[in-house]
Structures are given as structure tokens and as C-alpha cells.
Phi, psi and omega in degrees: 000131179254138176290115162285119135269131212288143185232168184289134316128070171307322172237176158342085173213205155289130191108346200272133160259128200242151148264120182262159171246143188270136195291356208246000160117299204330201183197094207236160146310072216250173168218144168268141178205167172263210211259331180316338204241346345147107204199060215302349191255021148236030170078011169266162191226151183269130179309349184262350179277146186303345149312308168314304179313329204272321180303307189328138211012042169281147150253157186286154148101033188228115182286165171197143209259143176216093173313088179253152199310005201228340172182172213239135188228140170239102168287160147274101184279137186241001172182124165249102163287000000 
């Protein structure tokens, strides 16, 4: 098994911690991860997944559409660790 350790970052990628803002203000927290690591009920998300996939070389201050089965939200990412 190889460790990704998450690095500083302009854009998006793996290993990266994104905060996005929800247009209703709120605010949540994801990690990119791959797909073996991948754990959506402590917030890491898989790079393959569509959300990973939408997130992937975004920048902050970069909106993204995040597609759910019932509508479409367009966040903002505001800080990439």
C-alpha cells in the first residue's frame, strides 16, 4: 500500500482537503482520496467519484456544480489544503 500525503496546492488534486461554501452560506469539508480510502461518512471522497471528478483542478475563489440525483448545487471552493 502506498500513503499519498496531501500536499500545498493550488489546485485540486489528490490528498488535497477542500472546504466548499454551499450557496445557503454553510460550509462542508471533503478530502480527495482514492478510491481504496474512500469514506464518504468521515468526508473523504473518491477521486473517481463525481463529486471528486467535479472537484479535481478546481481553484479557490473556482464555483463547481455538484450533481445530486434530485438537483444540482453550485459551491464554491474557498480553501485548499
Amino acid at each position: 500500500m502506498e500513503v499519498i500525503k496531501a500536499r500545498k496546492s493550488k489546485q485540486v488534486g489528490l490528498g488535497s482537503t477542500v472546504t466548499l461554501k454551499h450557496p445557503k452560506g454553510n460550509e462542508v469539508t471533503v478530502q480527495i482520496v482514492g478510491t481504496i480510502e474512500a469514506d464518504p461518512a468521515v468526508d473523504k471522497i473518491s477521486d473517481e467519484s463525481p463529486i471528486g471528478k467535479a472537484l479535481l483542478g478546481k481553484k479557490e475563489g473556482d464555483s463547481v456544480d455538484i450533481v445530486k440525483p434530485a438537483e444540482t448545487i453550485t459551491y464554491q471552493v474557498i480553501a485548499i489544503r
